[in-house]
Phi, psi and omega in degrees: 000135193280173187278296158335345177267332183312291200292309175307333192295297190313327189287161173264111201318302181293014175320142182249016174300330174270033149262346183239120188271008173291314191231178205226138145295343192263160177274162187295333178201329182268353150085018187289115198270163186243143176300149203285154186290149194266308182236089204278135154317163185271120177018282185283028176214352192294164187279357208272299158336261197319347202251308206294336181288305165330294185272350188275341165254013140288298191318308197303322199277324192297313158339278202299314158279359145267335169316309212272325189298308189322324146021243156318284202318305169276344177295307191284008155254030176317178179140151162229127163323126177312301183304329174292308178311320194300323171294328168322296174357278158320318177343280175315322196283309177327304203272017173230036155067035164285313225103153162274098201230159173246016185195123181283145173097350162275073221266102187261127175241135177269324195272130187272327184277094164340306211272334170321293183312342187269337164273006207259286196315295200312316190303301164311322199281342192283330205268339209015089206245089177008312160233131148323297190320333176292307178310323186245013188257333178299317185251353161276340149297307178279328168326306169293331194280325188259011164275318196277316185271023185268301183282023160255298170316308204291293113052276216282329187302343189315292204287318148079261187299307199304348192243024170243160185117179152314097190161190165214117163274137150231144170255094173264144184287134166251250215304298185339309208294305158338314203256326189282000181255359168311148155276342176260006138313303213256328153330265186275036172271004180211235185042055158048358184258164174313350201283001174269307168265021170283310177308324185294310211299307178325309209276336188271345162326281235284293196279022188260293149274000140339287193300315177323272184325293216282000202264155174316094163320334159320317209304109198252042189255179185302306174333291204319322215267334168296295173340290183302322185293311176317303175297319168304333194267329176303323170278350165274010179256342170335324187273352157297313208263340155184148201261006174254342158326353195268022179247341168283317187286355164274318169299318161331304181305323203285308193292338240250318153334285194282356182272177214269110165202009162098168186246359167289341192265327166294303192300314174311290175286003147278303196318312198283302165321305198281328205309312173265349154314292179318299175323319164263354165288309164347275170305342186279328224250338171259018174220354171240338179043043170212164188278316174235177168317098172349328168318319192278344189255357151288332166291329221040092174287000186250025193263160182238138131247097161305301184320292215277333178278008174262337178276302204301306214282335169288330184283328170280306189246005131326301173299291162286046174019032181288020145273003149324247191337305183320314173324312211294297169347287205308317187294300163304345149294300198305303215298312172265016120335288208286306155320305140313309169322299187308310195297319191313311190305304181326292177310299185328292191315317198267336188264336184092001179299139200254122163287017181268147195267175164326125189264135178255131181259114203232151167272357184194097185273044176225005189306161166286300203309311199302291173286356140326306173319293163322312168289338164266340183269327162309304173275355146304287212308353179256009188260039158219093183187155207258021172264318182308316188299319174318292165317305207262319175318287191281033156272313201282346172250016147313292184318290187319322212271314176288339178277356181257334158301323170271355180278321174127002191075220203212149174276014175238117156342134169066331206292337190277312147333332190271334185268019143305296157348301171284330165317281164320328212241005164319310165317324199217018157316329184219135188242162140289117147220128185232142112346076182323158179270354185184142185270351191287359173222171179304297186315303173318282183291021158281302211300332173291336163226031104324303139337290169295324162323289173268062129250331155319309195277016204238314179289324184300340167279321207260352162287308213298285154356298191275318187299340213232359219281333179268001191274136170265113189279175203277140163069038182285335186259337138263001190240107218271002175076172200287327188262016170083350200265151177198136171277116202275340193288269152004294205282341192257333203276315175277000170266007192229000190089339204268102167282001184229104180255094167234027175283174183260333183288321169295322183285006188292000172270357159295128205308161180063016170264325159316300193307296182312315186286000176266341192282001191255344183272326169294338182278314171304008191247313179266056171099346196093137198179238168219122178254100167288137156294145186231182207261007190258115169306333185248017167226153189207123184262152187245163132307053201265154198265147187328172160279302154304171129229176232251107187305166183086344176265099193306162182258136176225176164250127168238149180241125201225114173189140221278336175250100197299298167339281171314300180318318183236064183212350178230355153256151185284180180331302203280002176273131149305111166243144166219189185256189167253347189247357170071042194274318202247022206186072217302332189292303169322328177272343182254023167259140174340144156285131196274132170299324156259013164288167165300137192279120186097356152259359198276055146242145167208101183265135174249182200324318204279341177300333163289329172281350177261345207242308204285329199104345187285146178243325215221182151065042102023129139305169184274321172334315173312119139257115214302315191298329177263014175265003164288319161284343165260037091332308202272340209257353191271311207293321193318141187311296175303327199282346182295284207295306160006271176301334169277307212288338175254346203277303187337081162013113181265155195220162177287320180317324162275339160302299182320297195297347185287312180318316176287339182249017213279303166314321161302314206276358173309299159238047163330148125212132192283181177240117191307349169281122186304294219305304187324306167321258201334309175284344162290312180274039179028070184243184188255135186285169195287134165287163206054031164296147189281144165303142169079000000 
């Protein structure tokens, strides 16, 4: 008899537990069935109903009310983000048939989360919706909002058991509480960026591999075998959703591997995991001709600050005394860890169940090899469990939480922190607590004051909640401080009037941007030209381009400025904007990281290389300096920095893709010397003649 015949004979058909999707029937890892009740009560009088009323109308109200505040909370804080626009962008281009691009003729992918943008796009085109921004201020909302009470379901199925027996179990919202009371959670539950559906994807992963854990390993029917193909393709899309994210969903993949589940099903569930990730880095490396989205390789994701990513994470729970909570999180999870564990112990001891594993038959069962065997096979068979599930969700957002500490963070308060966070607080989004029915056994006087624990930390998160939920850092709205951190939401809402900005029309009260649109309709009427920021808010200065150019060079209008978003979200199609930090602008993304720069900034190309790449010779702001817009003329000639611009600029073809394919890597890492004359000595050219002395 297969185990699955197994499990079905032992159950009792009126469990009334399979009548309720809050909780589970199954043991937490051993898969142990329980024997049938010898004279089961008639349904409706069994103890099991009634005790089921408690935690399924605590979850129900503790749901409905972190929903509803998380909400609230982001509604009355909208806004779409100067960053957020960068995606809009892209957008644009998509519904008015450039391609995905953030500059037609250029094929640049700007945006680091893929499928966000393509979900941005589909909704617009479905929606033909007039501003984007409504479109991603929409779906960025409901995504964050319907994220909490998903990752609260996946939660309360956790627990399963804990809320049947003698006694009254609630199921209170914790890590939920936590998280909806940061302000820059309900901050980037809108601002046009991904974090509403980095969160939906966690949460709907977290129940999924749940569902995983708690099923028969036996069980081989069609459901079980759709299901598990389902988790694999939701954890193979991680690298869409945002790419240092792939690291919860490759371990997920790496446990989902190793368990007893056969290699025809391995083979599968590679096929199903890789097909659309693999595809589309496949198309990013033959139409971008790079390995990741240009944001990373202007940020360098693989670069360390230790220093500064430790200053970001003192910048997150400083303000909001959050390692309060954390603490406490951290106490209660040890505590129903540590319950667990007992109850598992218990059930084996009353039922007799043999914890032994697989028999490995060895001629010398005392071998290193022989107890390897063992020791692996002891750890499949226990790795499809919801202790496992456990394990692993919370490596992955350690691991995660540490790599945005060596990466250095991020220059917006919080924001890179919250899905490590969210992650982490998946165990104890909804907690059990119960109140045994008699004090007469060891267990019962455990379950009481395990209870009062967590009940303790659970009023102590919702004082803590109320007291922090409204705090504001200081000087938030200018000052953006000595470690580059800024609350950006704050910071754009008092420098623009708005406490809710999210139009593209709306950031035009941000300084120099009315002045750019106008400076930008005078420059297309005269020829075209580089439109510069000057130190005056209501001026811009130009470049203007030759009556010839050069061959091979467009006459365009270009805006070379930092706030990528606003800018070309307030320009048309056909205006070039690109950055200094190279977000949207590979010659700029392939010069070094400045060793002290602001984090998330620490690039700088400077003004003359854009002014020498456009053609202008002549009529300079006095700032330019000519001899190095002369010297970036000559340092533009270099062969690799040549071929570069043809692999984005060049007309695609399949011959350009195969080659973009073939060189995707070399030119990934790629890098120039931010200095003209320095280039030029690196890629051994001559320097230009009629240079200024000294």
């Amino acid at each position: 008899m297969s185990r699955s015949d197994e499990s079905s004979s032992t159950s009792h058909p009126d469990d009334v537990t399979a009548l309720i999707p809050i909780v589970s029937d199954e043991s937490d890892d051993d898969h142990v069935a329980e024997p049938p009740a010898e004279d089961p009560a008639p349904a409706d009088s069994r103890p099991g109903r009634r005790h089921l009323i408690a935690p399924i109308a605590s979850f129900s109200i503790g749901a409905i009310a972190v929903t509803v505040l998380f909400a609230i909370g982001a509604w009355q804080r909208r806004w779409i983000a100067d960053d957020g626009l960068i995606v809009l962008r892209t957008v644009r281009n998509l519904l008015a048939g450039n391609g995905p691009v953030f500059n037609a003729g250029e094929r640049v992918e700007a945006n680091t989360s893929t499928a966000w943008t393509y979900l941005i796009w589909f909704w617009s085109w479905v929606t033909g919706a007039e501003h984007t921004e409504y479109v991603a201020l929409w779906v960025a909302l409901v995504l964050s909002v319907a994220a909490l009470p998903l990752a609260m379901y996946g939660t309360a199925r956790l627990y399963g058991r804990r809320v049947l027996g003698p006694g009254i179990t609630l199921l209170l919202p914790l890590g939920s509480i936590i998280y909806i009371v940061i302000p820059p959670a309900r901050d980037f539950a809108t601002s046009g960026l991904e974090n509403g559906m980095v969160i939906f994807w966690i949460a709907a992963l977290w129940c999924q591999f749940l569902a995983w854990g708690r099923r028969d390993p036996g069980d081989r029917s069609a459901r079980s075998r759709a299901a598990f193909l389902a988790l694999t393709f939701t954890a193979g899309i991680a690298p869409l959703i945002r790419p240092e994210i792939t690291i919860l969903g490759a371990l997920v993949l790496l446990v989902l591997f190793v368990s007893r589940i056969g290699w025809r099903m391995r083979v599968a569930m590679v096929v199903v995991a890789g097909a659309v990730p693999v595809g589309y880095q496949i198309f990013r490396m033959g139409y971008y001709a790079v390995l990741v989205p240009n944001p990373a390789i202007a940020k360098d994701a693989s670069g360390s600050k230790w220093q500064q990513g430790f200053a970001y994470l003192d910048n997150l729970f400083s303000p909001y005394t959050l390692l309060l909570p954390v603490i406490v999180a951290v106490v209660i999870g040890v505590v129903l860890a540590v319950g667990s564990y007992l109850t598992r112990r218990d059930r084996r001891t009353e039922s007799g169940a043999s914890t032994a594993t697989h028999d490995v038959i060895d001629a010398d069962p005392h071998s290193f090899s022989s107890r390897a065997r063992r020791a692996w096979s002891t750890m499949v068979d226990r790795v499809q469990s919801q202790n496992a599930v456990v394990a692993t969700v919370v490596v992955a957002g350690l691991i995660l939480g540490l790599y945005w500490l060596r990466q250095g963070g991020d220059f917006m308060h919080g924001r890179v922190l919250l899905a490590p966070l969210f992650i982490l607080l998946l165990p104890v989004m909804v907690i059990p607590v119960t109140v045994p029915a008699t004090l007469s056994t060891r267990r019962s006087r455990y379950q009481l004051v395990a209870g009062l624990l967590l009940l303790g930390g659970f009023i102590t998160t919702v004082w803590w909640g109320v007291a922090v939920n409204q705090t504001v850092l200081p000087n938030a709205g200018m000052d953006i401080g000595r470690d580059g951190i800024v609350d950006e939401r704050r910071f754009y809402v008092t420098n623009m009037g708005n406490e809710n900005p999210v139009t593209a029309e709306d950031y035009l009260e941000y300084p120099r941007m009315r002045a750019m649109v106008e400076k930008i309709h005078e420059t297309e009427a005269e020829g075209g030209g580089v439109i510069l920021p000057s130190a005056n808010f209501d001026e811009w200065y130009v470049a203007p381009l030759p009556k010839h150019l050069a061959p091979g060079i467009p006459r365009e209008t270009t805006v070379y400025f930092l706030n990528l978003g606003m800018t070309s979200m307030n320009a048309p199609l056909n205006v070039r904007v690109v950055d200094q930090m190279g977000l949207a602008y590979p010659l700029a993304a392939h010069t070094p990281r400045l060793t002290d720069g602001r984090i998330g900034h620490d690039k700088h190309l400077p003004t003359e290389w854009v002014v020498a790449e456009s053609g202008s010779v002549s009529g300079f702001p006095a700032f330019i300096d000519r001899d190095d817009v002369k010297m970036a003329k000559v340092a533009l000639t270099c062969p690799m920095t040549q071929a570069r611009f043809a692999s984005y600029k060049g007309t695609w073809s399949f011959a350009r893709f195969r080659h973009n394919l073939r060189e995707a890597a070399e030119f990934n890492s790629y890098r120039i010397a931010r200095e003209p004359k320095y280039e030029i000595q690196r890629c051994g050219l001559q320097m230009p003649p009629g240079l200024s002395e000294g």
